[in-house]
N, C-alpha and C positions, 0 to 999 in steps of 0.2 A: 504494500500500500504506500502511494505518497505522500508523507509527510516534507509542509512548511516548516522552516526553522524557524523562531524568532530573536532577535538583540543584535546587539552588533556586534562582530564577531572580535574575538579577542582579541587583542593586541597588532591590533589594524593602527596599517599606516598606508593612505591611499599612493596608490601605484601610479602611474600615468602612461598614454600608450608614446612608443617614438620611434621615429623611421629605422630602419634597421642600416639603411644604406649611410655609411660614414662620412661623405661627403656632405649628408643634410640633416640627420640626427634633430628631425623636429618634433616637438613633442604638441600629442592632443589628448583632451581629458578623455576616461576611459568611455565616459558615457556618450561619447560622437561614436554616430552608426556609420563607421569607416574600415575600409579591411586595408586599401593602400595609403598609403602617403599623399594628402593634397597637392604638396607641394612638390615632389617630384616622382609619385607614382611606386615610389621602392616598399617594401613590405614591412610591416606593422610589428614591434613586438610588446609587452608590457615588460618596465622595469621591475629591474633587483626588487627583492623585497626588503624592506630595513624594517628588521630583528629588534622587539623590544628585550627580547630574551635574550640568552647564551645557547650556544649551539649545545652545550650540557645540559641547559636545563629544558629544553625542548626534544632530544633526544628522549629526557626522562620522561616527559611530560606526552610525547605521542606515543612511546609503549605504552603509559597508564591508558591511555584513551583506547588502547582494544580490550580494555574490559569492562568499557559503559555500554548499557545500552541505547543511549542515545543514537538516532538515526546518523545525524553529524558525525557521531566517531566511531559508527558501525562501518560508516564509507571510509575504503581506501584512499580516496582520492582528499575529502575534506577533515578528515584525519590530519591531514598537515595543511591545513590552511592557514597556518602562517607562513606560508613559502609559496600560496597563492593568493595575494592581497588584493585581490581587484575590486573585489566586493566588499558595501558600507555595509552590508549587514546580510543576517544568517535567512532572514525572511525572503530572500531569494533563491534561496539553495533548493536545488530538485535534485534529492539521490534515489536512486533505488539501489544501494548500496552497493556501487561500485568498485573498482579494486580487490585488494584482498588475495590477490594470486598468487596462486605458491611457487615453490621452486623444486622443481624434478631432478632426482639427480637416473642418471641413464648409462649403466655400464656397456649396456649392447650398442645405444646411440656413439658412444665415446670411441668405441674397438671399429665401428663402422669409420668415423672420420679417422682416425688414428690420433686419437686424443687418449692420452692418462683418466680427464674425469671432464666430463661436461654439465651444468647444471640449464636446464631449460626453464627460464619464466615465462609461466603459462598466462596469456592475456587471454585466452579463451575461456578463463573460470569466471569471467566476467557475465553479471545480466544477459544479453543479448550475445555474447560469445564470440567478443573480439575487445580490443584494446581501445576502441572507438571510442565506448562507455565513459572511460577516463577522461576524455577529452570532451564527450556529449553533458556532462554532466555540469561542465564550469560555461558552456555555449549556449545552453538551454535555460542555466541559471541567470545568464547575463542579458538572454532576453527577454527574461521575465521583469528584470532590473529594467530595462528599456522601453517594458511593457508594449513588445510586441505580439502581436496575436497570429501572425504568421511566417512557418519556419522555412526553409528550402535548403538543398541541396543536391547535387551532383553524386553517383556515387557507380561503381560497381559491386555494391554488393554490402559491405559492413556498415558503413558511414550510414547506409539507406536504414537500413534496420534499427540502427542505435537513435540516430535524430528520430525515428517514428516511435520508438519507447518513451523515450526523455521526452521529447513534445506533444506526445498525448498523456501521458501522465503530468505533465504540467497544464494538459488544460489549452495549449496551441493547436493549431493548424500546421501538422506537417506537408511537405510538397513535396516529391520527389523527383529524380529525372532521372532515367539512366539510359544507358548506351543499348539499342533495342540487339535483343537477340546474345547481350554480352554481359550476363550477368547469369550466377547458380542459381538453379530454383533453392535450393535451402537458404541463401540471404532475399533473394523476391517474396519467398512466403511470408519471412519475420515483415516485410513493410507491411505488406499486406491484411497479416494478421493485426500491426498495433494500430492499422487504420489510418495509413498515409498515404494522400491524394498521389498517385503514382502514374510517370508519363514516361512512356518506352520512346524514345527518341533516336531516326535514324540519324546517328552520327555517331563519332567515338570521346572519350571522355573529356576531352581538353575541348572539343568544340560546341558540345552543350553547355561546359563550364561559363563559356563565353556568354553565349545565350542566357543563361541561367545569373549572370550578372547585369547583366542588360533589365532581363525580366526584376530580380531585386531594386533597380534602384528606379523605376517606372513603377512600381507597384505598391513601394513599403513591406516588403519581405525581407526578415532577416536570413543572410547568409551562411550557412554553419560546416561550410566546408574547411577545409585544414589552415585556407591561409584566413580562415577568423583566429586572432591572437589569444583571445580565451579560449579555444580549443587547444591551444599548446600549453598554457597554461594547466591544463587538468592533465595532458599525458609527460609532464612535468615528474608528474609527481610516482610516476611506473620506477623511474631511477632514485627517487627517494626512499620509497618502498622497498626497492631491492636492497639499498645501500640496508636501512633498516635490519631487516632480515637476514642482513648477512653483517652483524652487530659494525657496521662501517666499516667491514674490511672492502676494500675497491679488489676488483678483479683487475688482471691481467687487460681483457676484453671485454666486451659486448659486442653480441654479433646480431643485426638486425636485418630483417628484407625490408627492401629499396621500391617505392611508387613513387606518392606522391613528396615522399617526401619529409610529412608533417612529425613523424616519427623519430628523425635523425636529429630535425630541430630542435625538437621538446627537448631529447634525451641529452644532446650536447649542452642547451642552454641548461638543463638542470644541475649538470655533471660541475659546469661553471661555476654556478654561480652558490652549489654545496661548498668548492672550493675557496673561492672566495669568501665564503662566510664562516670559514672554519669547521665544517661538517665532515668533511674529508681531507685528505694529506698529499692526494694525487688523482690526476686523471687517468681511467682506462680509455685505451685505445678502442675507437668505434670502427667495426667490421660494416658497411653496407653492403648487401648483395641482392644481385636486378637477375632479369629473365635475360636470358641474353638477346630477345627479339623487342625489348621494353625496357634498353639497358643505356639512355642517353645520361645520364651523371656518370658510368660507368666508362661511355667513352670521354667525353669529358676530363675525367681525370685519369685519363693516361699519361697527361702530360704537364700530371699539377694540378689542374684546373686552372692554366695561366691563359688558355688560347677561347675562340669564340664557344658560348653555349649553342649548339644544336637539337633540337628535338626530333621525336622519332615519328614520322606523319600516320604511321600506320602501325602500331605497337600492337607484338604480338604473343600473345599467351596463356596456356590453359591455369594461371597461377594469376585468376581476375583480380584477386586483389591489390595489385602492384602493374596491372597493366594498364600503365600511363606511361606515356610520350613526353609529355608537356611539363615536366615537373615545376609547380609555381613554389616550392621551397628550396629549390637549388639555390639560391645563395646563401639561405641560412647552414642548409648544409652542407656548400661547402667551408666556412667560415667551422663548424662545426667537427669536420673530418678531420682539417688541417692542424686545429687547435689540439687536436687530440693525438697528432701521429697517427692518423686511423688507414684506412683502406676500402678500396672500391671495388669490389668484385663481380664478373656475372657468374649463370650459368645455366645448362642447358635445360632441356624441358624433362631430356631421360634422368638428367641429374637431380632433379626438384622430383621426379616423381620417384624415386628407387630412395634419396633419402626421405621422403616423406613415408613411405612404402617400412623404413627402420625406426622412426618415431614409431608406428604406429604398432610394430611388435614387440616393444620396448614396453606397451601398454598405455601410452601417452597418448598418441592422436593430434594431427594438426589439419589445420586447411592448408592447401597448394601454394601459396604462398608464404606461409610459416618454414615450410620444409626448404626454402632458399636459404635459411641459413647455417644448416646442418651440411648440405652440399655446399655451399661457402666455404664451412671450414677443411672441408674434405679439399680442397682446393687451394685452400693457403694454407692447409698442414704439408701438402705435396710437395707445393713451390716454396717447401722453408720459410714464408712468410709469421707462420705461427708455428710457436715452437711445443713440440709433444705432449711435455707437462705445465704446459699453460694452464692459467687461472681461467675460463672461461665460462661464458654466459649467453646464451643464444636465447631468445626474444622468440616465442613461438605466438603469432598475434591474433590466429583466431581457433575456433573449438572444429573438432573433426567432423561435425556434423555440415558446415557449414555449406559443403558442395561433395554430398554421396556419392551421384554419380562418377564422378571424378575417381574414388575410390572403388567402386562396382566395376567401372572399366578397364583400372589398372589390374585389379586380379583377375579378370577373366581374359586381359589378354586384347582387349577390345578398344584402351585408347589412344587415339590420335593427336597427333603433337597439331597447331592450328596450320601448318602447310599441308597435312594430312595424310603425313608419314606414320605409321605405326609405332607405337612406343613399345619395345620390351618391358614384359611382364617379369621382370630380372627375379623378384621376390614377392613374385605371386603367390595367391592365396587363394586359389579358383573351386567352390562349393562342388561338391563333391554329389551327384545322382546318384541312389542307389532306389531298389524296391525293398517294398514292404517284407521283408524276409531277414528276421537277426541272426541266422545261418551267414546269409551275405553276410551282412553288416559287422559283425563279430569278426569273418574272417578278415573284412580291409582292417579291419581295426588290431588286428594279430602284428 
């Protein structure tokens, strides 16, 4: 059930939003319904937060808070809303108790990449069964603070699902738009189920997006796509949580998949700016990894990330969640990568499906794009980039429910990469016919 919070939230200190691009660094109050920069168009982030507390005594103070009941410190996400100050007060807050995901640890996943030990943080323990949640929850709150009554977004598949929980549970009008014909039926059903006005659009993600902001600023529709800066705000706090959980010790890595983007962002600016405030002692290096047919950051930083951005006009891959061309957070991430010492990797479709195919006999489970980073590491464990007994941490970002099919076709042998080559079924699982007879059945089972 949805519960309002009320009062103002503790030890608030208002934030303000400011260009990200360092040449303009302009600032606007959080409450202007803005996603880019007036003044020269560059992308939106909200500042630091300034800590009335000690990084020790908020350490102390957000473990006590997983033993209230309170809705507010039931959610992963506003559990540490001191580290997200955007908001004057709690009577904005829409959780349906987001966060909260564990950490897997995966000996068979580990021995696959040729890793010592790998720990997977699962964003698909989340509500609606992606990392989205995180980020849907500080978007949906922000518009209710702005007292808008209608939401939109762009999506292939998780974004759609989570904006239609969060915005009908607060009582919005969700919109959706996605790329027709390119999205799983198990993320189409959740919109559908929470009841959000849903338009199949022929085009692919980046040129509805377009559309889709056009239609926002002619309508009065709030935007709740990745480059809204309170959406990074809330998946902020995915690296706070872990740091937590893993009583602040920093890993070696973090290894995440590569779309849009909004994800590289959050997790670097959080990684930041814990440093900076004394919560941690060092940055881990961030792993990105793209499809290789939806892999423009990837080409990109081949060479640094010093030469021109390119996009990919026609992005392709059975891993929809990351299949985007256009990424509108490539600057943050690259500012992000760089700061970290991190790395940019792709990889293939057979490569995403055979380690997803190892997650998921491990007992774990992920969606097709989660499993980009397990074949990541299989790939900079090869090329000596990542070394054997590394500290690692792979970002698994949605639940294995999410696109069945996907998983039904790889074990029987049945799916098709999107040029419509056949994938090997390497570590299939293919159902097994028998008749009604436990004579048979006894003896395959011998």
């Amino acid at each position: 059930m949805l519960e309002f919070l009320h009062g103002i939230i503790e030890g608030f200190m208002p934030s303000v939003l400011v260009c990200f691009n360092p040449a303009c660094r302009a600032k606007y109050a959080v409450t202007e319904v803005i996603y880019n920069c007036p003044r020269c168009g560059g992308l939106l982030e909200a500042t630091k937060p300034e800590l009335t507390q000690t990084p020790a005594q908020l350490k102390k103070l957000w473990r006590e808070r997983r033993m209230n009941n309170t809705p507010i410190d039931q959610s992963g996400v506003w559990r540490y809303r001191e580290f997200i100050n955007f908001l004057d007060s709690e009577s904005h807050i829409v959780t349906l108790r987001e966060g909260n995901t564990p950490l897997l640890v995966s000996p068979k996943a580990a021995r696959y990449a040729g890793l010592d030990h790998v720990v997977f943080k699962h964003q698909g323990f989340n509500p609606t069964g992606s990392f989205k949640d995180n980020g849907m929850t500080c978007g949906v709150s922000q518009a209710m603070r702005l007292k808008m009554q209608r939401v939109a977004c762009v999506s292939t598949g998780n974004t759609s699902a989570s904006m239609a929980a969060y915005a009908s549970a607060a009582g919005l009008d969700p919109i959706i738009f996605i790329p027709n014909g390119n999205i799983s039926y198990g993320k189409l059903a959740q919109a559908l189920e929470y009841g959000a006005k849903t338009f199949q659009v022929d085009a692919n993600f980046d040129q509805i997006l377009a559309l889709v902001r056009t239609l926002a600023e002619k309508l009065g529709i709030y935007l709740l796509n990745s480059i809204n800066p309170f959406r990074i705000e809330g998946q902020k706090t995915i690296m706070v949580e872990l740091m937590d959980q893993r009583d602040w010790k920093v890993p070696d890595w973090v290894v995440l998949p590569g779309g849009n983007l909004g994800n590289v962002s959050a997790f670097g600016k959080a990684l930041r700016e814990m440093l900076e405030l004394g919560f941690i002692d060092k940055l881990p290096r961030l792993a990105v990894i793209q499809a290789a047919d939806s892999a423009p950051f990837y080409t990109f930083m081949q060479d640094g990330g010093k030469g021109e951005f390119h996009s990919v006009t026609k992005p392709e891959t059975l891993a929809t969640a990351i299949k985007i061309g256009d990424p509108i957070s490539w600057p943050k991430a690259l500012l992000e990568v760089t700061t970290t010492g991190g790395v940019v990797e792709s990889v293939t479709e057979q490569e995403i499906a055979d380690a997803k195919a190892q997650i998921g006999a491990a007992g774990i489970g992920c969606e097709p794009a989660s499993a980009a980073t397990l074949a990541g590491i299989k790939k900079l464990i090869t090329a000596g980039v990542m070394k054997q007994d590394a500290d690692v941490v792979a970002v698994l970002t949605g639940n294995v429910l999410k696109d069945p099919d996907y998983i039904y076709k790889y074990h029987t042998g049945a799916l098709d990469s999107p040029h419509g080559k056949r994938l090997l079924s390497t570590y299939g699982n293919r159902p097994i016919i028998v008749p009604n007879d436990p004579d048979r059945i006894a003896a395959l089972l011998n």
